[in-house]
Every structure is written in C-alpha cells, then in structure tokens.
ROKE-990285 format. One line per 5 residues: number of its first residue (from 1); their letters; for each residue y, x, z of N, C-alpha, C, CB. Coordinates in Angstrom, 3 decimals, decimal comma. Glycine has a CB too. Layout:
# ROKE-990285
NUM> A> Y X Z Y X Z Y X Z Y X Z  ...
This chain:
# ROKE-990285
1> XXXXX> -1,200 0,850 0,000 0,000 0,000 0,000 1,246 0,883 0,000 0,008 -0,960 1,235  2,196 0,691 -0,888 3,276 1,145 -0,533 4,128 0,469 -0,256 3,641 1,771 -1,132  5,023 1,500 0,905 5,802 0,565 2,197 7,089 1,408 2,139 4,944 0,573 4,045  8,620 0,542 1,689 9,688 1,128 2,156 10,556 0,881 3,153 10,232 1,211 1,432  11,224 2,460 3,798 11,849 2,214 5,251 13,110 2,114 4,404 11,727 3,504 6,679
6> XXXXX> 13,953 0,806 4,694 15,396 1,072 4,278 16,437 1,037 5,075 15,768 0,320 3,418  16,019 2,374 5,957 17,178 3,102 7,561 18,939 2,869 6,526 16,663 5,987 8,126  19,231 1,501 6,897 20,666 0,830 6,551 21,482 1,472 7,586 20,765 -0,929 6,650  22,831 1,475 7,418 24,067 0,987 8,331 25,134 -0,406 8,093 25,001 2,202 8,278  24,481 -1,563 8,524 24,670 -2,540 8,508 26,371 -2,715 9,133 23,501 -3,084 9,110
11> XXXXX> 27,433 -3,446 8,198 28,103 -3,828 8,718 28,783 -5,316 9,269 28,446 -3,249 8,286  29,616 -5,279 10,046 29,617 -6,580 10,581 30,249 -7,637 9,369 30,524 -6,550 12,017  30,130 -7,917 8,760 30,476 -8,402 7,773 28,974 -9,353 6,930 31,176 -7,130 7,051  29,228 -9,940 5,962 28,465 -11,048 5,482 27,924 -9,973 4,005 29,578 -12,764 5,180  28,887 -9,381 3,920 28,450 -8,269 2,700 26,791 -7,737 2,698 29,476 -6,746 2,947
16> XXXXX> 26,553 -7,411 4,344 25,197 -7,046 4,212 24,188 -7,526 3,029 24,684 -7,437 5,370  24,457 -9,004 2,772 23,589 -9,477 2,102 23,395 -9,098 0,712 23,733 -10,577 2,227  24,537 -8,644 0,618 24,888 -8,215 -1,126 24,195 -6,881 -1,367 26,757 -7,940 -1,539  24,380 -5,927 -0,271 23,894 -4,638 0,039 22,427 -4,250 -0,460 23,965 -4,522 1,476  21,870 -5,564 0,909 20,370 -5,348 0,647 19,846 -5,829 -0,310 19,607 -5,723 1,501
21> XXXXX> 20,078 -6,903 -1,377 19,677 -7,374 -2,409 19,616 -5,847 -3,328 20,651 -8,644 -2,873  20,779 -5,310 -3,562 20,568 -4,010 -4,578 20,201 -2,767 -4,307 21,587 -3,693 -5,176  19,935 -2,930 -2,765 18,173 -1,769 -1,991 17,352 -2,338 -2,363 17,620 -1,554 -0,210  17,184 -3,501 -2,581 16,040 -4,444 -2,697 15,767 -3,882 -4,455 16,543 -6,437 -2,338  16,605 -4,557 -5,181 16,658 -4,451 -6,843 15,766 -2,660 -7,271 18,878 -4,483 -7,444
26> XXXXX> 16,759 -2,293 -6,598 16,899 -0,936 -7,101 15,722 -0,563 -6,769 17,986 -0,048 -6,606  14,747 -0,966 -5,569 13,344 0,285 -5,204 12,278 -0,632 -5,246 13,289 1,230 -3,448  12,436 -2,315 -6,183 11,172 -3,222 -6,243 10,135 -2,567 -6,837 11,352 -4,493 -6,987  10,450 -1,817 -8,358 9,245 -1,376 -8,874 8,509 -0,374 -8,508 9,353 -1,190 -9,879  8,740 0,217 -7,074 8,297 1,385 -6,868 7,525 1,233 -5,359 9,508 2,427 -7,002
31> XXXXX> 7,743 -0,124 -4,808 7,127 -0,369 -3,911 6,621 -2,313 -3,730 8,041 0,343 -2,873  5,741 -2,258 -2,059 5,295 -3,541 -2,166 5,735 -4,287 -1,006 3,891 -3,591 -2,333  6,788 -3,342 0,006 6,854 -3,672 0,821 8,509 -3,324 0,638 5,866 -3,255 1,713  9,752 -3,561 1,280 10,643 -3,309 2,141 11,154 -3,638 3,399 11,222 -3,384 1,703  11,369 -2,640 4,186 11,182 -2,745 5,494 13,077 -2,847 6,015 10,098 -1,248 6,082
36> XXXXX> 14,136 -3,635 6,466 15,189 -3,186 7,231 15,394 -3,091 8,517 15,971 -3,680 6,975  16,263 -2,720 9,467 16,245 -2,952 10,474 16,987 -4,026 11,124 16,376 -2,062 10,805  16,868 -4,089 12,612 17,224 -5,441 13,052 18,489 -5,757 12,765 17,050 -5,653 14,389  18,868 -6,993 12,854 20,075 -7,503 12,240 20,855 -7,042 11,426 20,745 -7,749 12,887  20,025 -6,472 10,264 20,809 -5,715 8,879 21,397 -6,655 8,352 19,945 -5,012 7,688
41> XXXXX> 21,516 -7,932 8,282 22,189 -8,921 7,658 23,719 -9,207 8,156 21,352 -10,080 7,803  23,743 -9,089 9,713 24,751 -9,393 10,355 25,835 -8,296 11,243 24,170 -10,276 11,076  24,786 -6,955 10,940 25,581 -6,220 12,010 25,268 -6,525 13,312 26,950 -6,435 11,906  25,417 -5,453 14,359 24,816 -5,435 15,593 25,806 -6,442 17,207 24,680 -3,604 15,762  27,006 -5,630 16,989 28,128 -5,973 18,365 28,649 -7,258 17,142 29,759 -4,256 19,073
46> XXXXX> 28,342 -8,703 16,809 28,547 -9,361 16,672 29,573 -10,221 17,786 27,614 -9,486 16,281  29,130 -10,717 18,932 30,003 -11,125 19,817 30,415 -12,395 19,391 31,034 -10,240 20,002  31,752 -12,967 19,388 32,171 -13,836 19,165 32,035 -14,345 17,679 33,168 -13,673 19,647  32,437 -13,392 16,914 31,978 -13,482 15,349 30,697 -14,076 15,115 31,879 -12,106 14,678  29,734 -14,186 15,687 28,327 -14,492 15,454 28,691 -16,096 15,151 27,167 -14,096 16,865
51> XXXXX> 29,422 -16,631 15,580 29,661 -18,311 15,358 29,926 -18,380 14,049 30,925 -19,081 16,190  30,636 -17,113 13,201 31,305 -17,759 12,017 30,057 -17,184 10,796 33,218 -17,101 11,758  29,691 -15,950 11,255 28,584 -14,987 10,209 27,278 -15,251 10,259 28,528 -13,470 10,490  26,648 -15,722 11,678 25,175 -16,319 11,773 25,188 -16,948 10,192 24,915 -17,674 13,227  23,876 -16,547 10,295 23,011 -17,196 8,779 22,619 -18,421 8,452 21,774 -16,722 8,565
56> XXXXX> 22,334 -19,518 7,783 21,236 -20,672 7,396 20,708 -20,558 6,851 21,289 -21,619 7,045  19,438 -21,130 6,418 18,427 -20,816 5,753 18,943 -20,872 4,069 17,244 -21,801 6,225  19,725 -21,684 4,350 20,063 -22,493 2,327 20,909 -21,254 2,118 21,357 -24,578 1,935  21,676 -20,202 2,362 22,234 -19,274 2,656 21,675 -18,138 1,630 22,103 -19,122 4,050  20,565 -17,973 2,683 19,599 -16,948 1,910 18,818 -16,863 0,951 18,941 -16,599 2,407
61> XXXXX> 19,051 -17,628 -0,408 18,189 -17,883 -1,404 18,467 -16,551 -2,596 18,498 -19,508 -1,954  19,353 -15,586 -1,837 19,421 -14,167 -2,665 18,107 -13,489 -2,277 20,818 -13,109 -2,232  17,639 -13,543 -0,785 16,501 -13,080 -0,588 15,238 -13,786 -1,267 16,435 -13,031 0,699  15,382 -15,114 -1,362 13,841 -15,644 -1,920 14,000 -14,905 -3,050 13,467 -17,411 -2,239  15,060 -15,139 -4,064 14,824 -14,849 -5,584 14,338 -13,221 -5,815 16,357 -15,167 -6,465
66> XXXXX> 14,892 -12,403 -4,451 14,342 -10,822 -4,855 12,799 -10,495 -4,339 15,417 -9,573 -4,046  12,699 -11,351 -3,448 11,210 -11,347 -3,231 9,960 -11,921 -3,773 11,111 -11,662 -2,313  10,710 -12,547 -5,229 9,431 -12,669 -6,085 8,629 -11,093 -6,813 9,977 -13,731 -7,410  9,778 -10,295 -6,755 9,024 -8,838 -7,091 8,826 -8,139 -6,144 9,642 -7,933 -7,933  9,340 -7,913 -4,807 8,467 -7,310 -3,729 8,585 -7,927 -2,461 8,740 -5,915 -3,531
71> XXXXX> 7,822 -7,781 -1,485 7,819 -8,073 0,014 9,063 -7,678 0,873 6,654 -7,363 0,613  9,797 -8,645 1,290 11,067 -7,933 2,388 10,917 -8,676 4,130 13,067 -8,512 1,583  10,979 -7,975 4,916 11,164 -8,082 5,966 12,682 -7,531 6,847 10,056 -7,606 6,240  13,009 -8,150 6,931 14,917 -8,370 7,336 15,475 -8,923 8,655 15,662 -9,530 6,309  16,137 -8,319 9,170 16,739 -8,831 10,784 18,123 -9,255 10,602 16,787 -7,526 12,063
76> XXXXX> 18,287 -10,530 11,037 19,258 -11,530 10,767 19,917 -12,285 12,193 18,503 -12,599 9,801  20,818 -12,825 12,280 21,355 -13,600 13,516 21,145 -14,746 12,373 23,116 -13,215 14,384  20,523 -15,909 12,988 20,559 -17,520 12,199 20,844 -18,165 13,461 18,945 -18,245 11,322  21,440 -19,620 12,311 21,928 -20,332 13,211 20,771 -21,269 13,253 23,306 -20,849 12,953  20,677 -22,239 13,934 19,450 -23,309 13,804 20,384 -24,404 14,652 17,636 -22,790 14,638
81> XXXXX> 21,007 -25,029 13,707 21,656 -26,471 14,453 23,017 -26,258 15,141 20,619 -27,074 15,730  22,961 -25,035 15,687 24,027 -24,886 16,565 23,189 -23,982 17,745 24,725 -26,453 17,062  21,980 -23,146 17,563 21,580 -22,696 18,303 21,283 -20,923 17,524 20,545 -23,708 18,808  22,003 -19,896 18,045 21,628 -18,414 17,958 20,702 -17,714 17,877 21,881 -17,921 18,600  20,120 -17,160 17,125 18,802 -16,414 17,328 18,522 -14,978 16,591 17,715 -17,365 16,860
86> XXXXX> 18,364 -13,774 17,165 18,220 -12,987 16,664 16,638 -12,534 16,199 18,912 -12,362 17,319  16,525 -12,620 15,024 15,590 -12,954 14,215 14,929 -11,802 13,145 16,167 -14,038 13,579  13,586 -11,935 12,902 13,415 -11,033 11,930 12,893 -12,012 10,784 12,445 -9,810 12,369  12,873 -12,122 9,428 12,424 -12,642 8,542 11,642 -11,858 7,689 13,254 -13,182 8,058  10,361 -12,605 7,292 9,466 -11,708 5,934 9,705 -12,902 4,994 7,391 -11,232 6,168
91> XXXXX> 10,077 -12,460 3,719 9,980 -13,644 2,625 8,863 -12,896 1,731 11,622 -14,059 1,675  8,458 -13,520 0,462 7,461 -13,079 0,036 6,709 -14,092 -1,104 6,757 -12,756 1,192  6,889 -13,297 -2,442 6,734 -14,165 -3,760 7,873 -15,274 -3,489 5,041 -14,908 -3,979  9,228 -15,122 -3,220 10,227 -16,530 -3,763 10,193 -17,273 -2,370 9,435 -17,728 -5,285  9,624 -16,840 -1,664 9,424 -17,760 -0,140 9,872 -17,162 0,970 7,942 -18,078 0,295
96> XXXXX> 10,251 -17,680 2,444 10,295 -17,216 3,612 9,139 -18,063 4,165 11,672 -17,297 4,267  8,147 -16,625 4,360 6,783 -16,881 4,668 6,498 -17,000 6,156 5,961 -15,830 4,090  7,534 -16,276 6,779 7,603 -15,918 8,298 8,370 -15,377 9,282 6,954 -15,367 8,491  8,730 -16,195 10,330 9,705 -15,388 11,481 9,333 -15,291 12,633 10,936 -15,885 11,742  9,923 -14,360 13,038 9,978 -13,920 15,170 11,385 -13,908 15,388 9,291 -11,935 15,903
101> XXXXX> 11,514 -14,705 16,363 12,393 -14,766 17,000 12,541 -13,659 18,018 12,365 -15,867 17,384  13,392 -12,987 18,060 13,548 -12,205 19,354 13,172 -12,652 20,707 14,793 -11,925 19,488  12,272 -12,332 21,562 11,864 -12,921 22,932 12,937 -12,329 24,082 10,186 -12,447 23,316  12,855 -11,194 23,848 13,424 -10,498 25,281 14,707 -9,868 24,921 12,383 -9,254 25,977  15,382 -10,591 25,077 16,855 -10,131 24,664 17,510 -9,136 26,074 17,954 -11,774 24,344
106> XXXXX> 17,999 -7,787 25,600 18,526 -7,439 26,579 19,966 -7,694 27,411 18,362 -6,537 26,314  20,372 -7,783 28,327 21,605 -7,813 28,732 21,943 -7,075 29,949 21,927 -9,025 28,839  21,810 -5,961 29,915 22,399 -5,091 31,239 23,261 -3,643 30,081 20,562 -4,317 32,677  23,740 -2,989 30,898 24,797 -2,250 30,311 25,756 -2,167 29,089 24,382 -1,451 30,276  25,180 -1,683 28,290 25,862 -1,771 27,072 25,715 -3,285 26,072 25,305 -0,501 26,312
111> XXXXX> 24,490 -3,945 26,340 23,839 -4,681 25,882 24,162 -6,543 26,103 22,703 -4,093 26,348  24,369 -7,171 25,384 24,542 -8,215 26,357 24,324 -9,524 25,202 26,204 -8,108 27,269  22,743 -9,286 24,459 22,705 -9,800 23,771 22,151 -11,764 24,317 22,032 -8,796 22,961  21,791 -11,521 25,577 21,310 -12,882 25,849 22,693 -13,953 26,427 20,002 -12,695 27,087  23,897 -13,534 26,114 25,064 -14,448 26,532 25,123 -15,246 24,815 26,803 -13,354 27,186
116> XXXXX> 24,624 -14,313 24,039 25,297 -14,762 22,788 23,350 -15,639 22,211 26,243 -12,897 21,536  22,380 -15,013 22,202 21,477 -15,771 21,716 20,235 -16,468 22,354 21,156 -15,138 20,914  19,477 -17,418 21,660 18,603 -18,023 22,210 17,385 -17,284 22,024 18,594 -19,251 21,816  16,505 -17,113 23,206 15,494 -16,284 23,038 14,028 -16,984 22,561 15,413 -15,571 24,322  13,217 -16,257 21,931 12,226 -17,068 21,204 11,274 -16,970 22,187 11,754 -16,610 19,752
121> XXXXX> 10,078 -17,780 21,997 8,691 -18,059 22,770 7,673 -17,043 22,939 7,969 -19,088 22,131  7,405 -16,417 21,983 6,437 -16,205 21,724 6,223 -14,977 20,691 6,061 -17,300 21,469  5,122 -14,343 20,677 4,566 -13,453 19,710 3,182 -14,444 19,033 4,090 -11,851 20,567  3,442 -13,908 17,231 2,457 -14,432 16,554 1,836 -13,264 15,519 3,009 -15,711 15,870  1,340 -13,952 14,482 0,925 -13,111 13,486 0,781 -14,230 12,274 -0,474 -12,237 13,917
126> XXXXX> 1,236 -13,655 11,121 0,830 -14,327 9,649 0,249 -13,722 9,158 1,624 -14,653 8,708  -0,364 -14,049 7,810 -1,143 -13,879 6,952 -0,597 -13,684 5,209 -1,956 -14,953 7,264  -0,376 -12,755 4,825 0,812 -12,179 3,094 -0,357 -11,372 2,839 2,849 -10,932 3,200  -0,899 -12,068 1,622 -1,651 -11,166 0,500 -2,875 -10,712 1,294 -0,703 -9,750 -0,121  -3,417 -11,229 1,560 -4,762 -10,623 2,926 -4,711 -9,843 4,103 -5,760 -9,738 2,435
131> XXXXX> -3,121 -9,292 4,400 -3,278 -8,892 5,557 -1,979 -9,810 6,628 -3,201 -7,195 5,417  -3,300 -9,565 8,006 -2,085 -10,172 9,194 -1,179 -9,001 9,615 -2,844 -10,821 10,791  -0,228 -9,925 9,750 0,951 -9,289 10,242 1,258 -9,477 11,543 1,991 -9,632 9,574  2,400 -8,773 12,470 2,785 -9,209 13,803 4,243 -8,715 13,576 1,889 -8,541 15,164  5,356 -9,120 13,591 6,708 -8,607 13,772 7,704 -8,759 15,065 7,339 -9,147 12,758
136> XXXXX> 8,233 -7,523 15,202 9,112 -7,777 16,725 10,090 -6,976 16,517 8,403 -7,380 18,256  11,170 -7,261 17,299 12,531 -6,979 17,504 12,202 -6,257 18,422 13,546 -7,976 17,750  12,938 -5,365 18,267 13,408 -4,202 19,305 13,040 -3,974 20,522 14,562 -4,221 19,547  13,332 -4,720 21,899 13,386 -4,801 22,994 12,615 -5,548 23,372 14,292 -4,947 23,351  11,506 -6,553 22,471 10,316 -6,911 22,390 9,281 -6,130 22,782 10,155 -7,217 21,375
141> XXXXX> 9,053 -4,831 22,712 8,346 -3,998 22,643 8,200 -2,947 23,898 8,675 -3,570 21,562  9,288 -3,441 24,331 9,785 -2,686 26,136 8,504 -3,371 27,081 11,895 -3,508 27,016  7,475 -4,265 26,539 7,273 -4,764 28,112 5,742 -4,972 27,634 8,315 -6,396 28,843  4,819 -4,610 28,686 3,915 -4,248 28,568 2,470 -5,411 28,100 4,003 -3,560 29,671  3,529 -6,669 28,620 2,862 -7,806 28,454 2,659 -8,070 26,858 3,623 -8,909 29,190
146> XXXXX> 3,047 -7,740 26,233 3,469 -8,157 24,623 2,557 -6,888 24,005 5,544 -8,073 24,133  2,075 -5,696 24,748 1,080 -4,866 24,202 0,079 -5,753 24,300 0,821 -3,540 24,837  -0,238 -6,490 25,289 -1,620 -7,132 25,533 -1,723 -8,556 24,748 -1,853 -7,374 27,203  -0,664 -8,975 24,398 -0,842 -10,276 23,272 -0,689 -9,304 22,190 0,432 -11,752 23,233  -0,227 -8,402 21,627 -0,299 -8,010 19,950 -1,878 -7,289 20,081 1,248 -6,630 19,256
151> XXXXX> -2,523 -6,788 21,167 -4,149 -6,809 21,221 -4,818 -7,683 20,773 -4,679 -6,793 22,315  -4,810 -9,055 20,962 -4,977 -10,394 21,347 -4,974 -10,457 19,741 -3,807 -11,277 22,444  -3,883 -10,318 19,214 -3,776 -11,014 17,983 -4,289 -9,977 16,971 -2,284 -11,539 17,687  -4,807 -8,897 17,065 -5,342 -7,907 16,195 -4,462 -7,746 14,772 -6,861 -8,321 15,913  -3,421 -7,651 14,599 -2,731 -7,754 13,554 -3,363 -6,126 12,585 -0,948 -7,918 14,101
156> XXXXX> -2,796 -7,266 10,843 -3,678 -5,823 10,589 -2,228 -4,444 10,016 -5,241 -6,258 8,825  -1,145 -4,890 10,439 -0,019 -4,004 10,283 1,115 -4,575 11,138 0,398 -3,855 8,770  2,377 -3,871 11,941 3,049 -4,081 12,860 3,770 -3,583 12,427 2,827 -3,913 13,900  5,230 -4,988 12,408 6,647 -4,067 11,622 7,525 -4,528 12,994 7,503 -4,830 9,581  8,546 -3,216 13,255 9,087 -3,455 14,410 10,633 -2,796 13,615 8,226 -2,655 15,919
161> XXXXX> 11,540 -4,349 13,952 12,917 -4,376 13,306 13,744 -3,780 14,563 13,456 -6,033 12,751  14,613 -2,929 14,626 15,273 -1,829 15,838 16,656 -1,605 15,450 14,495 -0,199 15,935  17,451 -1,923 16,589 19,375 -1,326 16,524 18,765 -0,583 17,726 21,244 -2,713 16,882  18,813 0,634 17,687 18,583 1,178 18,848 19,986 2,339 19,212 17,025 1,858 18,711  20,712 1,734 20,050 21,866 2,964 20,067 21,748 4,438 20,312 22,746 2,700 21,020
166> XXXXX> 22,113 5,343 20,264 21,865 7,071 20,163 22,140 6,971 22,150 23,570 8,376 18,770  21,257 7,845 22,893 21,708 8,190 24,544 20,794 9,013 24,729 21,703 7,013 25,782  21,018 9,910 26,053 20,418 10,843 26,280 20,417 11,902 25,305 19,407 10,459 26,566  21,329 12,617 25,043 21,517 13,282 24,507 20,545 15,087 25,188 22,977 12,912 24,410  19,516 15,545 24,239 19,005 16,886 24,281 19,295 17,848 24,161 18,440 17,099 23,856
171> XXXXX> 18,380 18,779 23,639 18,470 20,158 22,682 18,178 19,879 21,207 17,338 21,334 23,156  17,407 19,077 20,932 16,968 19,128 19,788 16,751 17,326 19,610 15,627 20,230 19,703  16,372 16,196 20,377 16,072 15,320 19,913 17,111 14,239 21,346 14,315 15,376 19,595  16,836 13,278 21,585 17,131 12,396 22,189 16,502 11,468 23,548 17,267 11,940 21,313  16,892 11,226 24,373 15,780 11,049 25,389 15,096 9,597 24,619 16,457 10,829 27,252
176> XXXXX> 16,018 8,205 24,460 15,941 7,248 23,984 15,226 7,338 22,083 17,368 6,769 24,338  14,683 8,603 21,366 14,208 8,914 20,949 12,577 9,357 21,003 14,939 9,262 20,855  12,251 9,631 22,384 10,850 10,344 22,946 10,603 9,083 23,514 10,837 11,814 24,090  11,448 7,996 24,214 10,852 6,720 24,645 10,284 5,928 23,674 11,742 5,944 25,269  10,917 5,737 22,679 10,531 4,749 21,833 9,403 5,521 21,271 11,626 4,201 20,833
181> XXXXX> 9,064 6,401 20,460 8,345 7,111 19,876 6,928 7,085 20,625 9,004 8,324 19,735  7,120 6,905 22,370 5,864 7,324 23,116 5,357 5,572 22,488 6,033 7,830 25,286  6,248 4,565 23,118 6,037 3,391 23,155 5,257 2,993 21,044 7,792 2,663 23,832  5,456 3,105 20,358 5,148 3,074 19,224 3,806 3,817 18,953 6,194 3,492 18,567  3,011 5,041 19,597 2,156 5,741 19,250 1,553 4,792 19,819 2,037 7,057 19,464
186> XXXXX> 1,567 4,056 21,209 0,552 3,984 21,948 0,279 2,471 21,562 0,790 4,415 23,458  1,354 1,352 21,311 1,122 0,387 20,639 0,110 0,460 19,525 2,193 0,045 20,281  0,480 1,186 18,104 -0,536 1,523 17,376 -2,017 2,354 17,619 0,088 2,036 16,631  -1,924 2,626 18,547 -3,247 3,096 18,919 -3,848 1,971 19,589 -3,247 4,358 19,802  -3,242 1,244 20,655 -3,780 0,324 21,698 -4,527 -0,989 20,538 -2,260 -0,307 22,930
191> XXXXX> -3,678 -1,050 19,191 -4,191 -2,361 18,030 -5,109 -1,541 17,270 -2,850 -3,154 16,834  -5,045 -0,701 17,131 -5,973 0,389 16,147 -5,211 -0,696 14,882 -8,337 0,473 16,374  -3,689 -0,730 14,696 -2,921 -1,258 13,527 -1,636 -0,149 13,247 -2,338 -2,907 13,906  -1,382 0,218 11,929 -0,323 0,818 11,156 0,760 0,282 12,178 -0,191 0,331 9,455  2,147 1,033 11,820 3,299 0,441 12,758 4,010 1,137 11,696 3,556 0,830 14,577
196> XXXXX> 4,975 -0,111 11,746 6,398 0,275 10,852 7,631 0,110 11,496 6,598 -0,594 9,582  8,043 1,073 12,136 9,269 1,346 12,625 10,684 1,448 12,257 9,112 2,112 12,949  11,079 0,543 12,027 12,688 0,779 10,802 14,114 0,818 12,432 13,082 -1,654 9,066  14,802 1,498 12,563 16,213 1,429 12,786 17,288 1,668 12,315 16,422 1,787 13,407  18,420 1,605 12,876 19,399 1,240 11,621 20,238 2,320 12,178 20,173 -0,484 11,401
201> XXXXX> 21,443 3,028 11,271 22,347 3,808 11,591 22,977 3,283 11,669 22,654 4,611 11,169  24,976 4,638 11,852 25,896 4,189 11,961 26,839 3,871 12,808 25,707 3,712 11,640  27,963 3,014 13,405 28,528 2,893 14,350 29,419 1,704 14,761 28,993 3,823 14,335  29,046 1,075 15,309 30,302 -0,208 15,892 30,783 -0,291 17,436 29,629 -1,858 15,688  32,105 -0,526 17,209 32,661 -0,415 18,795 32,212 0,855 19,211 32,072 -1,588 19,911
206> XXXXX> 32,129 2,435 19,215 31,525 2,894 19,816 30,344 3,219 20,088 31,778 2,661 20,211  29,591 2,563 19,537 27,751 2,765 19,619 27,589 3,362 18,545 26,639 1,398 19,625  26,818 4,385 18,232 26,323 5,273 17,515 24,967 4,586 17,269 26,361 6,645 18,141  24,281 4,492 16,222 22,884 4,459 16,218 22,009 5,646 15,456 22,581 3,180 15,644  20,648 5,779 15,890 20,257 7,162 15,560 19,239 7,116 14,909 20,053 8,021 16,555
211> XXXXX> 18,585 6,283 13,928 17,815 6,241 12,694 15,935 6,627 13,427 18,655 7,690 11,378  15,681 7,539 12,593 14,763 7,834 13,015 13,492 7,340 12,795 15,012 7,838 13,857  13,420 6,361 11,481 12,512 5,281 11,022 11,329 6,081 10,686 13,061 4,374 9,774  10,282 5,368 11,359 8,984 5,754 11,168 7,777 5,144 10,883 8,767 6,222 11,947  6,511 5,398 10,210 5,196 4,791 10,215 4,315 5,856 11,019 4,637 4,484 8,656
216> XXXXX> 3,501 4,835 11,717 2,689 5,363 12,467 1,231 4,817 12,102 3,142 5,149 13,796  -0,007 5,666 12,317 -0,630 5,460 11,698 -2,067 4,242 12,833 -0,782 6,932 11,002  -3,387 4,118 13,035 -3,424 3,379 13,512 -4,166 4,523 14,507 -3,789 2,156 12,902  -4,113 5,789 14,592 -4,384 6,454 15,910 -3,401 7,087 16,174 -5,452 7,285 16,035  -2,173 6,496 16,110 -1,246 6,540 16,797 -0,174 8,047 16,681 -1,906 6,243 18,037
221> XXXXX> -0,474 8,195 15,630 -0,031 9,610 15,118 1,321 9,114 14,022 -1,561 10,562 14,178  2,689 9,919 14,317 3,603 9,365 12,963 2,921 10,524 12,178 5,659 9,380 13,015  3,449 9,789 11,163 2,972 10,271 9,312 3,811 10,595 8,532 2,378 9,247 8,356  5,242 9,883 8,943 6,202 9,682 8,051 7,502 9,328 8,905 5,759 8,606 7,037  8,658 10,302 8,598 9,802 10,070 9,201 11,116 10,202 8,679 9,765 10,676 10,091
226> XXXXX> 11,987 9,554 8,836 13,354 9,668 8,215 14,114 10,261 9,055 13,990 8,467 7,829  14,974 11,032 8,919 15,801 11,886 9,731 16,909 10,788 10,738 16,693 13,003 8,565  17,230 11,240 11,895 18,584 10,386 12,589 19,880 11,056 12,129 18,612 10,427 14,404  20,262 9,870 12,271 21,516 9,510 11,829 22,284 9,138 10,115 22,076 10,560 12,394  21,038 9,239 9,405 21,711 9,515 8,142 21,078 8,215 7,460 21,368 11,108 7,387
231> XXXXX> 21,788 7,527 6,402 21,154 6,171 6,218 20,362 6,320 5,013 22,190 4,960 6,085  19,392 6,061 4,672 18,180 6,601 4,138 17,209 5,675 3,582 17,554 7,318 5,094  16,572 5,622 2,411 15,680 4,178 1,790 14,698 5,122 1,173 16,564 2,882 0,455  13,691 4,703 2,019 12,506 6,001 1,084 10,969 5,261 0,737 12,000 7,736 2,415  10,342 5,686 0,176 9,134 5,059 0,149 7,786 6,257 0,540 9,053 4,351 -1,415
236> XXXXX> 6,770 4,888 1,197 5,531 6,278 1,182 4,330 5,429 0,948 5,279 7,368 2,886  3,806 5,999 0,568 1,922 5,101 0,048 1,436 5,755 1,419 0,596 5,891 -1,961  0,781 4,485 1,934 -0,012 4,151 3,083 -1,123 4,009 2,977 0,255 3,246 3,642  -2,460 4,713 2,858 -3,405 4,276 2,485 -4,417 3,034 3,472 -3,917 5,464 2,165  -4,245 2,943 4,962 -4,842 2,273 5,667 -4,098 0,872 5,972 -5,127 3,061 6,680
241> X> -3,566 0,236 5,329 -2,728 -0,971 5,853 -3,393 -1,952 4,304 -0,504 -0,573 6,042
C-alpha cells in the first residue's frame, strides 16, 4: 500500500481547504492513501473563530470529488447543528466513509480545547477496501484505556491525526517528541497494527508545532520519518498494511 504523510501548516483560515485539495491533486497518482494532520482544515488556536470557520458536511464536497482518485483522511472542527467537534474524517471513492470524533479533549495549560468542543463517545473501526481501520486525535492516545479498546477492535491499520505543540526543549530532539514516539511504538506493537502518525507544523499565537510525522510498523519499530519543523508531503510503500 502506498501511504502519504502530508506534515501541513494549517492556517486559521477556510483556505485550508483549497490547500489540501491541490496536496491532494498533485500526489493522487502516486499514492492510495493521504494522510493530514489534526484540524488541517481549520487551524489549531481557533477560539472564538471556530463559530464562524467550523465546517458542514455540504461544505466539503471538494473533498468527496478528490477522493474518487485516492483515500484522504483529514482533521476538521464541524459543526453538527450548533454543536463543535474536533474531528477526523476518511472519505473514500466520492464518499465520507468515516469519522472519530475527538474523545479526550485537553484543557489544562496551554490547551483549552474542551471550553470550545463537544467530546465524542467512543473509539471504533471501519472497513475501506478490505482493511479495518481505527482513527484518533491526538490526545486520544494519552490514556491507557483506549490502548485496551483499539486491542479490542484489532484494527488492521491506525491513523493518528496530531497538533502537537514543540516543549521540552533538548540536545538533539524534544522531550514531547520521545513521549509521543514511546506512546506510538507501543500502541503498534500492543495491536500488532501499522500506525500512521501525521502532525502538523508551523505557528499560531505563539505555539510552535514540531512535525515529526511517522509510520510505524506493527512491531513497533518507525520505518519512516519526516523531519520537525519543516512542512513536508512525502510518500512511502508499506508493504504490511
């Protein structure tokens, strides 16, 4: 299978959408997958703006029409009625085949995404072209309980949509870099499933984000990495997914 990471710097603006359509255009024939990171549609420190830029579904019919030539998986703020949700979407052949809602929204320090959205239920898995899938947002992945339901659900590939801001600053790498990275080996090892790691660069208000998009394989080894900080759309043939 080939699978692309497209490590964006999403801005707060509605433009995103225009963006990713011609990442999308530009690398369909060369892959089967595209991967963005979380809320590449909307930008991250949304805040008050989220009332006017949140998404609808009738909205996004730039994404169905590009996903009749390849697979996209995309992190979006939608609205649903009058209700917030930070969201990941897979569309697929002309369709939106599937979403996760963000469960565990953070809100302590820098973070304060649960004033602004509604948090989802649950972890699932679908089914695109014979394999199951499982998708999660970011801070989904912090809690140990959600290793033991993506067990549960044996997915046969794991795409994890990430704004992860740059902290802990090293010698050579990042502390908030070696966390996530531990947390991702051991997930994919714990499913004996591929993991697709996308985050996003760039900077709003002050937050730096630090890239770093990766596949991991299903013993838990990365394979494939994009450098931090630099915004980056690459492809790699996966042979086990």
């Amino acid at each position: 299978m080939r699978v692309t990471l497209a490590q964006t710097s999403p801005h707060l603006s509605r433009k995103n959408l225009q963006e990713i359509v011609e990442i999308t255009q530009k690398h369909q024939d060369a892959t089967d997958l595209i991967v963005f990171p979380e809320l590449a549609l909307s930008g991250y420190m949304l805040q008050d703006k989220l009332y006017e830029d949140a998404w609808n579904q009738e909205e996004l019919t730039p994404l169905h029409v590009a996903s009749q030539n390849v697979d996209i998986a995309v992190g979006a703020a939608m609205n649903d009625e009058g209700l917030f949700r930070n969201t990941a979407l897979y569309f697929s052949e002309g369709k939106m085949i599937a979403q996760h809602i963000k469960v565990h929204l953070p809100n302590y320090g820098m973070f304060e995404e649960a004033r602004y959205f509604e948090g989802g239920e649950g972890f699932e898995a679908f089914t695109c072209k014979g394999k199951k899938i499982s998708m999660l947002v970011c801070e989904d992945l912090w809690h140990s309980s959600v290793h033991e339901e993506l067990i549960k659900l044996n997915p046969d590939m794991i795409i994890v949509l990430v704004a992860s801001p740059a902290r802990g600053f090293e010698d050579e790498e990042l502390s908030i870099e070696k966390e996530w990275y531990s947390i991702i080996k051991q997930v994919a090892k714990e499913c004996q499933s591929p993991l697709l790691f996308v985050n996003r660069v760039g900077f709003e208000d002050g937050l730096g984000f630090w890239g770093g998009s990766c596949i991991v394989n299903k013993e838990g080894v990365i394979t494939e990495k994009l450098p931090k900080f630099d915004a980056m759309t690459q492809t790699f043939e996966i042979e086990d997914i």
